[in-house]
C-alpha positions as CSV (number, residue, x, y, z in Angstrom):
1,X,-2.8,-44.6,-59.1
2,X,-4.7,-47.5,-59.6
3,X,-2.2,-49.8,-58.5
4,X,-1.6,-48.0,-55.9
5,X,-4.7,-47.9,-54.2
6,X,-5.1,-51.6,-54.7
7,X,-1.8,-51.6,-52.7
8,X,-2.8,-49.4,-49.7
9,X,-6.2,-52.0,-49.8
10,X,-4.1,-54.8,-50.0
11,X,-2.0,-53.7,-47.4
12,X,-5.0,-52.7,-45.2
13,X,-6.7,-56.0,-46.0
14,X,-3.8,-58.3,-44.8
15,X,-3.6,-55.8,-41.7
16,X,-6.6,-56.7,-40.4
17,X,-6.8,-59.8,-41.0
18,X,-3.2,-60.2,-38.7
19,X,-4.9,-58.5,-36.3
20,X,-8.4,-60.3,-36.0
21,X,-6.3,-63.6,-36.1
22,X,-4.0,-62.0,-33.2
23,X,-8.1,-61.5,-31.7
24,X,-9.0,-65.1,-32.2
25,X,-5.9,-66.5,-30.4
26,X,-6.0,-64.1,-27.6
27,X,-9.6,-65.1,-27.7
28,X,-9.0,-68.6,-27.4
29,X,-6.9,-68.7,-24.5
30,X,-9.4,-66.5,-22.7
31,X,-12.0,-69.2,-23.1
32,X,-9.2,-72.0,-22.1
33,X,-8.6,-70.1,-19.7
34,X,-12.2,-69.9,-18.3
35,X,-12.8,-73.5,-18.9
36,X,-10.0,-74.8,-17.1
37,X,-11.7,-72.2,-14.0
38,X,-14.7,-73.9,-14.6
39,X,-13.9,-77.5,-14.5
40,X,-11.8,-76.4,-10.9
41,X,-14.9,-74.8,-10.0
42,X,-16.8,-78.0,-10.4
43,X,-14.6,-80.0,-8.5
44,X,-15.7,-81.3,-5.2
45,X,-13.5,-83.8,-2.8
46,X,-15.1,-87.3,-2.1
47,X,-14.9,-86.7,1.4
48,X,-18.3,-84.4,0.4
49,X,-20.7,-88.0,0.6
50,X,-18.0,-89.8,2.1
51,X,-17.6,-87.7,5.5
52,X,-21.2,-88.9,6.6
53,X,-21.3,-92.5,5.8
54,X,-19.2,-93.8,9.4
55,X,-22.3,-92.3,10.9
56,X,-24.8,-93.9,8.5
57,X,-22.7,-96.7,9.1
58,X,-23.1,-96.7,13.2
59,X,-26.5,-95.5,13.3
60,X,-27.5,-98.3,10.8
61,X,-25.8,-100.7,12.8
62,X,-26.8,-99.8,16.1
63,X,-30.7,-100.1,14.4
64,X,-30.1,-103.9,13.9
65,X,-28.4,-104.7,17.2
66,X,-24.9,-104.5,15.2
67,X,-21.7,-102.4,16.5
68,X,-20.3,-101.6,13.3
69,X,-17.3,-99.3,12.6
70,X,-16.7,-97.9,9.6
71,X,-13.3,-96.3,8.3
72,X,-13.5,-94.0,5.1
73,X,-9.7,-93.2,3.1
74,X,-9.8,-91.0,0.1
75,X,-12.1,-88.3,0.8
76,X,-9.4,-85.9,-0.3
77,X,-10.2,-87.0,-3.8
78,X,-11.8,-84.5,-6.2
79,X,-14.1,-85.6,-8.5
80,X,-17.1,-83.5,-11.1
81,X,-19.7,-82.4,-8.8
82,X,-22.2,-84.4,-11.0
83,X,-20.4,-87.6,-10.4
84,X,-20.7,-86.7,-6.3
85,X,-24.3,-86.1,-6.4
86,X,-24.9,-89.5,-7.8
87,X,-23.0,-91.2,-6.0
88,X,-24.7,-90.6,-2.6
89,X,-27.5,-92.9,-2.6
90,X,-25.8,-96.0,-4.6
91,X,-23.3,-95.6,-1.6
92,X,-26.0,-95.7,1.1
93,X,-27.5,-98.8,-0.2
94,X,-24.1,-100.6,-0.8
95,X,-23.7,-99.9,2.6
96,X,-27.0,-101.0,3.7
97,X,-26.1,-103.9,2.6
98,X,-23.1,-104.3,4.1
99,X,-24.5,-103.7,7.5
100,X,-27.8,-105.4,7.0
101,X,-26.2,-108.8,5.4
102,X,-22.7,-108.2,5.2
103,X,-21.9,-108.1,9.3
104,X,-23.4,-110.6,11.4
105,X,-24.8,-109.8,14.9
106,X,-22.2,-109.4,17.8
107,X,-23.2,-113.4,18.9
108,X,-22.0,-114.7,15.9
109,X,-19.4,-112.7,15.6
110,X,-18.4,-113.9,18.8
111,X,-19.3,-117.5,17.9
112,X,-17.3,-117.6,14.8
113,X,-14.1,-116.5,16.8
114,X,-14.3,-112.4,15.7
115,X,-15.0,-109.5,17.5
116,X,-18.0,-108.0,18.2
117,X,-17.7,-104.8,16.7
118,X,-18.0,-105.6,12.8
119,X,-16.1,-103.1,10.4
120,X,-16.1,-102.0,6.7
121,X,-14.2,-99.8,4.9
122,X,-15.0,-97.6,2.4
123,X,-11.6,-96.7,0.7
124,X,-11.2,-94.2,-2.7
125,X,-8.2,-94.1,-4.8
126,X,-6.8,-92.8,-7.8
127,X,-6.4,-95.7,-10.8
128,X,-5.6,-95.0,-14.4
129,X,-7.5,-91.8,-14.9
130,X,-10.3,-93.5,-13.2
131,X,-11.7,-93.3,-9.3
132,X,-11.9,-96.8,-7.7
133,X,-14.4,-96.6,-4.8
134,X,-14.0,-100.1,-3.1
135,X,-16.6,-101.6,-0.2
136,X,-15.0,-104.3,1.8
137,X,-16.5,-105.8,5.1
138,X,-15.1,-108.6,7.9
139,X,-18.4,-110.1,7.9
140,X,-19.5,-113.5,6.9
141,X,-19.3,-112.5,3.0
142,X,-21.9,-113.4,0.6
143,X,-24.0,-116.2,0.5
144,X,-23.8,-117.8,-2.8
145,X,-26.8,-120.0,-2.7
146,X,-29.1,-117.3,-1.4
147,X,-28.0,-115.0,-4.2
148,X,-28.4,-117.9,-6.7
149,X,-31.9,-118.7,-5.3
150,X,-32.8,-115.0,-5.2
151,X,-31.8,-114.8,-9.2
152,X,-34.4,-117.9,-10.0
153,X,-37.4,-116.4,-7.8
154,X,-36.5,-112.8,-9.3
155,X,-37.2,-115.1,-13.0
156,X,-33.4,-113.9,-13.6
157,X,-32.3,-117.3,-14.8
158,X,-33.6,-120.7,-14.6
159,X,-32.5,-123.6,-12.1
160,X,-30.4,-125.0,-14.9
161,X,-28.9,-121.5,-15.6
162,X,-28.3,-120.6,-11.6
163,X,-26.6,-124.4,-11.0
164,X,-23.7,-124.1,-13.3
165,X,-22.9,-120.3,-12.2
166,X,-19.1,-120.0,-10.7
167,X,-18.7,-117.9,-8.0
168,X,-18.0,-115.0,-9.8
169,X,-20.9,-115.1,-11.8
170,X,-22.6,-115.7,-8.9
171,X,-21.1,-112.8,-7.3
172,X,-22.0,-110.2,-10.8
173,X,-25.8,-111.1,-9.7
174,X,-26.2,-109.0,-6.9
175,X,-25.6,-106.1,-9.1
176,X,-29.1,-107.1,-11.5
């Protein structure tokens, strides 16, 4: 009888514990399952911060005496919606600067042999897992010596330091 009831226990015991392991694995999925509607949830396209920068662009333009277009691909994009809300104001001042130093004014445009109308391009793409956001511009591109001279007033490096600089290096200060 003994045995017996130790059987029926035993029995019972590995029952239930099939079943709440049965539980867990339904379980689990649920909460994949959720997660994976979460992260979806959280997904935004780029086109969210990107869709308003050829007007920044313009009006920015048109507020330094500059007619500058400004073409945007890969707002279809999807990124965390985290990620999009800080992106919007490194954006604006990349462009900024771009308009402000990167186009130069429809004279010397016109001087140098170009149109006019400056243009950048604010392009998005897919790369290894990762999101390239790229800035390019047809203006006059960056002045090297102004950026080295700004990097010795700002006490960034020394005059020594700044002279030996290659233009890459050069090129990495804008972003101290």
């Amino acid at each position: 009888l003994c045995d017996e009831t130790i059987f029926h226990h035993s029995q019972n015991l590995h029952q239930l514990f099939l079943s709440f392991r049965d539980d867990m694995a339904s379980q689990e999925l649920l909460v994949g399952a959720l997660n994976n509607k979460a992260l979806i949830m959280r997904m935004l396209p780029l086109s969210m911060v990107l869709d308003s920068t050829s007007r920044l662009v313009r009006d920015l333009g048109r507020s330094m005496g500059k007619e500058v277009q400004c073409v945007v691909t890969g707002g279809e994009i999807e990124l965390d919606r985290l990620i999009i809300d800080r992106l919007g104001d490194p954006l604006v001042h990349i462009l900024r600067n771009a308009v402000d130093h990167g186009i130069e004014s429809p004279e010397q445009r016109q001087a140098a042999g170009k149109s006019p109308h400056g243009r950048i391009v604010l392009s998005a793409r897919q790369e290894s897992g990762s999101v390239v956001i790229e800035v390019a511009d047809d203006g006059g591109g960056l002045p090297l010596e102004k950026i080295r001279q700004k990097a010795v007033q700002k006490k960034l490096l020394n005059d020594q330091q700044a002279a030996i600089l290659n233009e890459e290096q050069v090129l990495d200060l804008i972003f101290m």
